[in-house]
Every structure is written in structure tokens, then in C-alpha cells.
N, C-alpha and C positions, 0 to 999 in steps of 0.2 A: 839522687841527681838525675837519674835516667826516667823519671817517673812523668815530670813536668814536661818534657818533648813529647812525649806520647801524650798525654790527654792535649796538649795543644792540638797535635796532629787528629788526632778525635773531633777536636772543636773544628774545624776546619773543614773535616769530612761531612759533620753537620750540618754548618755553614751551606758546604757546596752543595747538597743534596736539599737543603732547603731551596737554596738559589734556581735549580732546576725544576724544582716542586711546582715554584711559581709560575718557572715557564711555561710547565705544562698547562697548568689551570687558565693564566692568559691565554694561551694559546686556544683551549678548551671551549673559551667564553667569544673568542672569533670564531667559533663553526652555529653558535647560537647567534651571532651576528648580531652580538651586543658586547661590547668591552668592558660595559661598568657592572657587568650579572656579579651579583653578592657575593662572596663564600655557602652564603647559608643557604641559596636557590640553585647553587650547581652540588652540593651535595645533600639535598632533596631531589635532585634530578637524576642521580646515582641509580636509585631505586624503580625507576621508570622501564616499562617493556619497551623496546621498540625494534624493527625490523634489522636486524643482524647485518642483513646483504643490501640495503638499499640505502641511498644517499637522495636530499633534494639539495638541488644546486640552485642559484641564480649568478650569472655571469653580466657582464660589464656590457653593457646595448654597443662598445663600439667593438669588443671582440667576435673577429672573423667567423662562422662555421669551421673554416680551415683549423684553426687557432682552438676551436671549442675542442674538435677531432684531436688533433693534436693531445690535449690536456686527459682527455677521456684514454688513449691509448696508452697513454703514461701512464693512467694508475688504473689498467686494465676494467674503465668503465664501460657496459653494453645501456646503449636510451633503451626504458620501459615505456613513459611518454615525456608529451611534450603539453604544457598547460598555457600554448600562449597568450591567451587572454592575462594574465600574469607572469610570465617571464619565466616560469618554472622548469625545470627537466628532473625525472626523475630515474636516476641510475642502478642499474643492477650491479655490488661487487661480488668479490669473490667472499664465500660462508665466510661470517662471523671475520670482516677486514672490514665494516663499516667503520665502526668506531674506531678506529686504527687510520683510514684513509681522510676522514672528514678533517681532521685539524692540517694535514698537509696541503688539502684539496684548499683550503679556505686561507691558506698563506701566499697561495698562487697570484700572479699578477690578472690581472680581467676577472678574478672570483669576486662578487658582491657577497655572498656566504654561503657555507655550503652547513645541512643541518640531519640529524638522526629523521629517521620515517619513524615518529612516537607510534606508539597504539594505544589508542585512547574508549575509553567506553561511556555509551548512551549515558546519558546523565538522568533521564527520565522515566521512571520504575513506577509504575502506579501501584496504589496502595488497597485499590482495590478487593475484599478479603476474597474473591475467585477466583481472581486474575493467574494467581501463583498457583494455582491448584491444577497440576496437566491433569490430574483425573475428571475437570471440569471444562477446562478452557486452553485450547490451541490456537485458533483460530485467527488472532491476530500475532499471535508468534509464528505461524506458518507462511505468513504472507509477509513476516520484514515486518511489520506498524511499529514497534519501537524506534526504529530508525528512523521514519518518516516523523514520529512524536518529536524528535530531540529537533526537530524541522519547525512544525505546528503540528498544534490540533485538532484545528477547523478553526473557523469563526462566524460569529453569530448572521454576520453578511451571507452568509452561502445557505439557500433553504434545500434539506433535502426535502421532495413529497414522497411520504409513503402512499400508494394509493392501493388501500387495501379495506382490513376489515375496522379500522381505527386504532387510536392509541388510547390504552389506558389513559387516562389525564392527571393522577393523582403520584402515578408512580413516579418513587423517588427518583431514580434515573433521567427521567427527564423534566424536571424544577426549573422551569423560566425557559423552557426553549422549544416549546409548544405552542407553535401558533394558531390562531382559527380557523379555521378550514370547511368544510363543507363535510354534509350528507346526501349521497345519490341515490342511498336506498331507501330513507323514510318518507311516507306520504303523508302528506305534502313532505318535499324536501325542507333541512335545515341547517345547522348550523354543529348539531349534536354529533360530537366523531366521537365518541367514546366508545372502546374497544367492546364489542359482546361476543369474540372468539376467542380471543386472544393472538391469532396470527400476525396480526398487523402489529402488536406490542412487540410478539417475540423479534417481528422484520428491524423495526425502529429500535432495538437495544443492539441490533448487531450492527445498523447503520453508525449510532450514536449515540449512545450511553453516555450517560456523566463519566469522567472519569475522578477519580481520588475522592467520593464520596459517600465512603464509608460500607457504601454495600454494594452486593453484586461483580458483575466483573466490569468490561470496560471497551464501547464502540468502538468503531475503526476510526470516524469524524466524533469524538465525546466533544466537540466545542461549536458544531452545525445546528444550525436552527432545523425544525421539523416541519412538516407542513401536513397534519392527516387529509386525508379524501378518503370517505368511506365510500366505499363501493360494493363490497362485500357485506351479508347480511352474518346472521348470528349460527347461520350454518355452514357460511365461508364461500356461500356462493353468491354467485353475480350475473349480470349482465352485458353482453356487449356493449347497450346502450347507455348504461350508468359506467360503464368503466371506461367509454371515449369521453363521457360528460365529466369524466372525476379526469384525465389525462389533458383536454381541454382548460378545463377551471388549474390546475395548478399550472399551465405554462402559464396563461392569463396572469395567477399572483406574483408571478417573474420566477417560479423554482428554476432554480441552475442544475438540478438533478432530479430523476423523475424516474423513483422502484414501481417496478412493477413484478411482484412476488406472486403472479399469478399467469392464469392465460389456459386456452384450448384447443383442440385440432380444428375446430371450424372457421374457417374463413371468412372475415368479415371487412367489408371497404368502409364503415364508419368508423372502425378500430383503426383499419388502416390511416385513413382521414385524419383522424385525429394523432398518432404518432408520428407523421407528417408535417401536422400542423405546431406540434412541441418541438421537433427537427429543428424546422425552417426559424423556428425563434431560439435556438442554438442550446437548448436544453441537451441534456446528456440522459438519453433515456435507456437504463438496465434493466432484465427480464431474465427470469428464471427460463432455462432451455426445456421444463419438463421432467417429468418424473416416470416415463411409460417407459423404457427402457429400448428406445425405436431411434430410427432415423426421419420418421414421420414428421409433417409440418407441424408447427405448434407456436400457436399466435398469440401475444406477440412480438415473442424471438426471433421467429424466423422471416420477419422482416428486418431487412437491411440495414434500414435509419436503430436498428436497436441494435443495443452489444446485449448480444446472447450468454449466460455464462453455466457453465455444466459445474455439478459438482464431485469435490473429491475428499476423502477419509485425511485422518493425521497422517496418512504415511504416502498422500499425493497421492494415491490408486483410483481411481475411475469409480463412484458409487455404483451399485449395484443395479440402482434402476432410472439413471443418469437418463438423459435424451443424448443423444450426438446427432451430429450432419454436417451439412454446409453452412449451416449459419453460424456455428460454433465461434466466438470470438476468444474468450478466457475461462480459465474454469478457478473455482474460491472454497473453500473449505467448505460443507454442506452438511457433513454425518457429524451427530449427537453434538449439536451447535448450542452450549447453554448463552441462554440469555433471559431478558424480561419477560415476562409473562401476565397474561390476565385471568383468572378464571373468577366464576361468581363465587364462591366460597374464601376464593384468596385473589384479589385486584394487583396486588402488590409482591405478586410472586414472580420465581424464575422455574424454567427449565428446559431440558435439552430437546432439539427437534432435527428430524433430517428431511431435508430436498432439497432442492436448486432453489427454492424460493428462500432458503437462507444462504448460500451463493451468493446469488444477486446481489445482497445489502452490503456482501465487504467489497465488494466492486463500486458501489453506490459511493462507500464513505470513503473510498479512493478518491473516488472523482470529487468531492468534499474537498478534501486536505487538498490537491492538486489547485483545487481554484480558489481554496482559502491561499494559499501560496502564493499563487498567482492571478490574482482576477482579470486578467490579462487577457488571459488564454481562452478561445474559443474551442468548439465543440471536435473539429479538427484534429486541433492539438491535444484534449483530453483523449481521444481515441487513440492518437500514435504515441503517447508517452505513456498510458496503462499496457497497451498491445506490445510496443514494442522493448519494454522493461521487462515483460513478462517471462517465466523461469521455465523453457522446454521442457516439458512433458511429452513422452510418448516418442512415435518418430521424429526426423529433425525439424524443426521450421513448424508449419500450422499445421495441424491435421485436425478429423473431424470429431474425435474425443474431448482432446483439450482446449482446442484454439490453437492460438499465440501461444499455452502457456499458464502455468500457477501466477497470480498476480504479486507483484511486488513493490508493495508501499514505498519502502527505503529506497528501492533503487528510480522509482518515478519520481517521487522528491526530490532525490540527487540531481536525476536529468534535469528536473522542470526551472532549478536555480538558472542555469544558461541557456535555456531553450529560446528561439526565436521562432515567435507567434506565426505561422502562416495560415493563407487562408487560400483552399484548392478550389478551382469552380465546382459548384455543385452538378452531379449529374443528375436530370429527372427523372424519377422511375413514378411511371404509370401505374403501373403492377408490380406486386413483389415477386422474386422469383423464383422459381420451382427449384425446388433442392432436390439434387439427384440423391440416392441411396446409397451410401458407401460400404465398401465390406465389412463384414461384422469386423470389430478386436480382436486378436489371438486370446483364448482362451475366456472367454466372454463371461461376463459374472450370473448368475441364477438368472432363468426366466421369472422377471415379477408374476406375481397373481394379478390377474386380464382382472381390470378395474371394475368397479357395477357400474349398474347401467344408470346414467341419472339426466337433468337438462344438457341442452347440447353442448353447451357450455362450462362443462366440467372445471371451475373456478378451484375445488382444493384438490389439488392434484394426486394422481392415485401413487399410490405409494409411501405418498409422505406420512412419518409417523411421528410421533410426540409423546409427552409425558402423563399422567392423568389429570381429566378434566379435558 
């Protein structure tokens, strides 16, 4: 007889404890700011990371500041930001009271919903068989470019010009995205840019490599058109006057970006002339800062209208026979850089190379992605969103090792979605200008071996080294 009151009283307890169950979940499915969320999608969502201490709110457009204050002090919230362009605010709580504060937070009067800071990851992993290998390939893991990928990848619209010693034209890597372009070295000129050093292939796989195509690793822009200009012959050298006539001819084909994995200490106002002339038609022109280990001029970097970029090891360290100065803009990963390759025995090979002329190309396919993103964006704005996204290096602010900074894909793509296009008057520079000498680095890396002696023109830079062949 006493048996039946109690499993009643059980049933009951069930009952109630179900009763509340629901509450809670109702309640659960207003901080998600949807009421009709499933059974089956809030507990898939059980299992999800997300930030402990932080809440995103949106509030009622006619609730006061006073009134917002108000609500935040109540449940001891500090603003992190504010996203008005969307209505957002993003709250710091106290450890591990997120979850705990958002269903009360989002029952409040003036709450539109208040929701978890998920942590969510890239969706896009290329498959490329190098890519994964860090005993192979850093280089776009150093600079952020996954991040920037989950964004875009380039587009065929954006030409980079390599103006160098050619591109291989058969290798796999670059399949439909090699345009025709010019030769400044054959005589008579023509039409033929097919790599005979290999430089110019290795420059173009680190600008923009296929990506997910079975071999090799994977560009900074793998989805940018190419544009070769040879200018370089089959011993890597060149001339002033074929290398202003190769920097001319690609602004002419309309390139939006325009490598220059090369350059010398001599001074020349037809070089000048002509990066100028790519300038004023709003091209983004990048240059290797040099390989001599000096603060010396080196052209041409150390004109103005170019972003300069120095290079640096996997561990961000300053290379060893780096340039620095004043014209320093960015610096980009540079030491044992594997990428495409040409040599006569193997057309279709890869391997690693160091200097600032491989530098240069992840800066290049920066500016790629950036105006695959936004075609929008003039030459301006390509300059203050690679410069000022960039990752301090060295002392605070610019200095004349690193620039601005290690370049960061992910976080320029970020900025470039909101950025508003401006455009500053152009100042005229007659001459370029003399770069004073800065004091050495602390603890300065080896003196390089003093380069030979060769034209005055010294097109492959000394110091740079590579694979054989």
C-alpha cells in the first residue's frame, strides 16, 4: 500500500525535471536567436569550442547607451568592440560564465540575442603533396595565406608580370594561366619567354602556383594570371634597357602587379623612367631589397614608387645577407623557399632557393588576392593594407631591417572586406632619394663573401643560392 505513493511521487519528480529540461533548451535556442533550432542542432552544437569568456550581443536600435550600461553592469560585462556597421558588441565575462550569462543576457528586455564567440577553422587545406611537408614548405603558413584562402584565391582577372628570366610554359603548376608576353633578350626580339635559368619559374610558383593539383606545393595567388617578360638571359643577367622595356611592356598589357626578383647598385633614370611610368598607371610594383648584406642603394628597391621587401628565415630572423635601409617596406620569407623549377635536364621540377628575390613574389601574390578581393582598390590602398596589417618585427613600428613588418595575408584580407578606397594626391619625385645608412642590427649575421666582379648590372644577386642545376 505504501508503494504506489512513492513511484507516483517519482513520476512527478520526472515530470518536473523534464518540465525544466525544456526550459532550459527553449531558453538555450533564444541566445542562438532562433526559437524553432531542432533538438538535433543544439545538441550537435554541445560539442563545439568556443570562447569561454566572451559573449556577442545585439541590442534593440531604440535601447539608450544608458540602458545598454546599465545591462553590461548587471552581468558584470567589460566592451572588447564595437562592430557598427552591424550592430554588434562584443563582451568580455568573467572565466568560463559565458555560457551561464548568455540565456539570461538574451531574456532581457532591449536584447535582440545575445550568442557564444564559436571558434571555428579554415575550411580550405590544400592538397597539394608539399604543402604539408614543414621540412619543405613554410612560407605561406608564415605569412597567414590560409586565412586569406578561406577569403579567395586570386582570380584570373588579376595579371601578375613576372619580369624575369621566363616561365617554364609546360609546367604543371601553371596549366591555362600563362599568358603571352614578350622577349627583351632575343635578337631580334619575340614572343618566346620560356624559362632557360630557371629563376623566373622558381619567382612565378611562389607568386602562384596551382593550387590542389596534385603536385608540388601551393602559390600565395594559385588562381592569378601570369604574365612572363623575359628580360633575363640563361645566365640571369640583364640589362637596364631590356628590363625598363620588359617593366614598360607589362604596365602597357594592363598587369595590376608587376615582380621584379631582380635589380643593382647602379643607378639608372631609364629604370627609373620606366617604374614611374607602371606607378602613375596604378600598377603595384615589388622588388627584391638585395642580397649584399649593406645598407647601400639597390635599384630597383630603393626607389620609392616600389615596395621594397627584405628577407627572412622560418623563425622571422633577418637572413644573413638581407639588404636593409630606408627604403625598407615589408620583409616575406626568403631562406630555402621550395617552389617550381626549370632546369634542362628536368623542365618540370621543384626546388629550394634563398634571397629577397623570392621575398618579393609572396608580397606580389598578396597584392594578387587583395585586388582579386577587391578590384576596387587602387595602388594606395594596396600599399596601406599589405604595410599596415603587417606583423612587427624587430624594434616598434618601421625600422630599416624589416619595414612595416612580416606580411600578413589573413589579416589584409580581413581589413580589405571594409576598407574605403581612398586616393592621396600624388607627390612628384624628380629623383629618387638618397638613403641615409642606418646602424648596423645588434649582433649582425656573418659578413657575406664580396660578390665577383661581373657587368655593372649584377641582375643575379650575390649571395643567392639554390638547388643543383
Amino acid at each position: 500500500m505504501t508503494i504506489w505513493p512513492q513511484r507516483f511521487t517519482l513520476r512527478l519528480l520526472l515530470l518536473a525535471l523534464f518540465f525544466i529540461g525544456g526550459l532550459f533548451l527553449a531558453s538555450f535556442a533564444v541566445v542562438r536567436g532562433d526559437p524553432e533550432t531542432p533538438a538535433d542542432t543544439l545538441a550537435a552544437e554541445a560539442g563545439k569550442k568556443f570562447k569561454d569568456d566572451e559573449l556577442l550581443v545585439k541590442f534593440a536600435p531604440e535601447l539608450s547607451p544608458e540602458a545598454i550600461k546599465a545591462l553590461a553592469d548587471k552581468y558584470n560585462l567589460k566592451s572588447k568592440r564595437y562592430t557598427g556597421e552591424i550592430g554588434v558588441h562584443l563582451f568580455k565575462t568573467k572565466k568560463g560564465e559565458a555560457s551561464l550569462t548568455a540565456p539570461l543576457l538574451a531574456a532581457e528586455p532591449g536584447v535582440e540575442w545575445a550568442e557564444l564567440n564559436y571558434i571555428v577553422e579554415g575550411t580550405l587545406d590544400p592538397t597539394d603533396p608539399d604543402y604539408s611537408n614543414p621540412a619543405l614548405v613554410y612560407g605561406p603558413q608564415l605569412i597567414n595565406a590560409p586565412a586569406a584562402w578561406d577569403i579567395i584565391t586570386g582570380t584570373a582577372g588579376i595579371v601578375v608580370a613576372i619580369v624575369d628570366s621566363g616561365i617554364s610554359p609546360d609546367h604543371p603548376e601553371f596549366a591555362g594561366r600563362i599568358l603571352s608576353g614578350h622577349n627583351f633578350v632575343a635578337e631580334p626580339e619575340n614572343d618566346v619567354t620560356a624559362d632557360d635559368n630557371g629563376h623566373g619559374t622558381h619567382v612565378a610558383g611562389i607568386a602562384a602556383a596551382a593550387m590542389n593539383n596534385g603536385a608540388g606545393s601551393t602559390g600565395i595567388a594559385p588562381g592569378a594570371s601570369l604574365l612572363p617578360v623575359k628580360v633575363l638571359n640563361a645566365a640571369n643577367n640583364g640589362t637596364w634597357a631590356d628590363i625598363a622595356a620588359g617593366i614598360v611592356y607589362a604596365a602597357d598589357q594592363g598587369a595590376q602587379i608587376i615582380n621584379l626578383s631582380l635589380g643593382g647598385p647602379v643607378y639608372s633614370q631609364t629604370l627609373y623612367d620606366a617604374i614611374r611610368y607602371a606607378h602613375d598607371r596604378g600598377a603595384l610594383v615589388v622588388a627584391a631589397a638585395g642580397n649584399a648584406y649593406n645598407s647601400n642603394p639597390f635599384y630597383p628597391a630603393s626607389f620609392e614608387e616600389v615596395m621594397a621587401v627584405t628577407a627572412i628565415d622560418s623563425e622571422s630572423a633577418l637572413w644573413a645577407y638581407s639588404n636593409f635601409g630606408p627604403s625598407v617596406d615589408v620583409t616575406a620569407p626568403g631562406v630555402d623557399i621550395w617552389s617550381s623549377y626549370w632546369k634542362v635536364t628536368d623542365p618540370f621540377t621543384y626546388t629550394k632557393l634563398s634571397g629577397t628575390s623570392m621575398a618579393a613574389p609572396h608580397a606580389s601574390g598578396l597584392g594578387a588576392l587583395l585586388l582579386s578581393n577587391r578590384p576596387d582598390l587602387k595602388l594606395a590602398d594596396l600599399r596601406a593594407l599589405i604595410q599596415g596589417t603587417a606583423v612587427d618585427l624587430g624594434n616598434p613600428g618601421w625600422d630599416p631591417y624589416y619595414g612595416y613588418g612580416r606580411i600578413d595575408a589573413g589579416a589584409a584580407l580581413a581589413a580589405s572586406q571594409g576598407w574605403v578606397p581612398f586616393t592621396p594626391t600624388p607627390i612628384p619625385t624628380d629623383t629618387p632619394p638618397t638613403p641615409d645608412t642606418p646602424p648596423p642590427p645588434p649582433n649582425p649575421p656573418p659578413t657575406p663573401p664580396a660578390p665577383t666582379t661581373g657587368p655593372p648590372v649584377p641582375t643575379r644577386q650575390p649571395g643567392e643560392v639554390g638547388g643543383p642545376g
